[in-house]
LUMRO-997039 format. One record per residue (C-alpha): residue number from 1; x, y, z. Coordinates in steps of 0.02 Angstrom, whole numbers. Layout:
BEGIN
+-----+--------+--------+--------+
! pos !      X !      Y !      Z !
+-----+--------+--------+--------+
! NUM !      X !      Y !      Z !
...
+-----+--------+--------+--------+
This chain:
BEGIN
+-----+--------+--------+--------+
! pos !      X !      Y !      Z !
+-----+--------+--------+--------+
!   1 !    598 !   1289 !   2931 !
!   2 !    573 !   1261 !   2742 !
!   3 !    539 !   1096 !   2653 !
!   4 !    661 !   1011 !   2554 !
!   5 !    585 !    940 !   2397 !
!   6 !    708 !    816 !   2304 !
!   7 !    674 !    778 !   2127 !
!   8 !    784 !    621 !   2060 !
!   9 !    795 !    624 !   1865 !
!  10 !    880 !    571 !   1719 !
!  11 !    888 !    653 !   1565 !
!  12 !    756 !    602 !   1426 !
!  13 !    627 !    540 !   1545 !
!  14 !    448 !    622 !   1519 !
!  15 !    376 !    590 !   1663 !
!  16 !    515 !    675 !   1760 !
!  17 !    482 !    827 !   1650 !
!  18 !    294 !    808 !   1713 !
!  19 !    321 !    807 !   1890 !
!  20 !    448 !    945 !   1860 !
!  21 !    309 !   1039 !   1786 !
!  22 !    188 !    990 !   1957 !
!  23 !    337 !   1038 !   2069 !
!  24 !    355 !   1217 !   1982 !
!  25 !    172 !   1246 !   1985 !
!  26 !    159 !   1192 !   2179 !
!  27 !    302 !   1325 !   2229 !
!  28 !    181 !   1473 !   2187 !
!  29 !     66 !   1382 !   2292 !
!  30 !    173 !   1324 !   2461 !
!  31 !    370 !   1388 !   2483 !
!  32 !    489 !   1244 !   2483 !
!  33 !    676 !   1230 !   2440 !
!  34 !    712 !   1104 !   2273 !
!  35 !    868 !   1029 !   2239 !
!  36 !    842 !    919 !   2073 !
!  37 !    968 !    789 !   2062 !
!  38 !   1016 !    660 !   1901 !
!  39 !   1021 !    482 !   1955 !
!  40 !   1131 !    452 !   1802 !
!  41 !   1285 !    537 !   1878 !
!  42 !   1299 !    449 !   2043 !
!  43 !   1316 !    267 !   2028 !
!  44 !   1217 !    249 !   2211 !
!  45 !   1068 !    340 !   2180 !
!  46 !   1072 !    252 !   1991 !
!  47 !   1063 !     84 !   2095 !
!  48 !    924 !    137 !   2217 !
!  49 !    814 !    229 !   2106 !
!  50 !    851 !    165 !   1927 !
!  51 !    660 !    100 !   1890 !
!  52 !    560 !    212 !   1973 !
!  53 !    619 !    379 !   1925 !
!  54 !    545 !    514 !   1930 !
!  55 !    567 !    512 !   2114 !
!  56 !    517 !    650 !   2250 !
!  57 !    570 !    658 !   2434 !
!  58 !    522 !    787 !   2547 !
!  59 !    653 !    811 !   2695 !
!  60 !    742 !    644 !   2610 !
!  61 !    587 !    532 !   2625 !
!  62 !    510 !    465 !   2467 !
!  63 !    347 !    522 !   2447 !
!  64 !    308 !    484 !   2248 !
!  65 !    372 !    405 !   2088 !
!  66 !    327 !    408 !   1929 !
!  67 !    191 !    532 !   1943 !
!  68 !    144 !    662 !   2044 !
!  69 !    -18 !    746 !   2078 !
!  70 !    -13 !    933 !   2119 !
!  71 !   -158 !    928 !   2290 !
!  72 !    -66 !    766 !   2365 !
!  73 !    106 !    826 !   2360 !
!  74 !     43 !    996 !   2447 !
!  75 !    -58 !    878 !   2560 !
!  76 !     94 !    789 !   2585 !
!  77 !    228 !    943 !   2597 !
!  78 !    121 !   1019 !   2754 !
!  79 !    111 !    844 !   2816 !
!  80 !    287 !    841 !   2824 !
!  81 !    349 !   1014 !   2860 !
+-----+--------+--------+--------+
């Protein structure tokens, strides 16, 4: 069974653009379903994540904010797969 990696966004955030950019690099490394998803258009997620996005989850558990770094989120993606 695949991964599910999670990235929670907003629009006009750079650092979400960044860790897009890790996230789309690490796919031609490891396979792993994404689902990106904008905090700003459910007031729930706005409330849980609203100062720390970017946020990634693999398999719904937060495993980074702000930044990412391309070895430990394939460190952490077999960890959790």
């Amino acid at each position: 069974m695949r991964a599910r990696v999670t990235l929670y966004t907003r629009k006009g955030c750079c650092l979400c653009d960044e860790a897009k950019a890790v996230l789309m690099a690490a796919r031609g490394r490891a396979g792993f379903d994404y689902e990106e998803r904008d905090i700003d258009g459910d007031e729930a997620l706005q409330q849980r994540y609203n100062d720390e996005v970017p946020v990634i989850a693999i398999n719904g558990v937060k495993a980074f904010k702000y930044r990412v770094n391309m070895n430990e989120f394939l460190k952490k993606l077999a960890a959790r797969a």
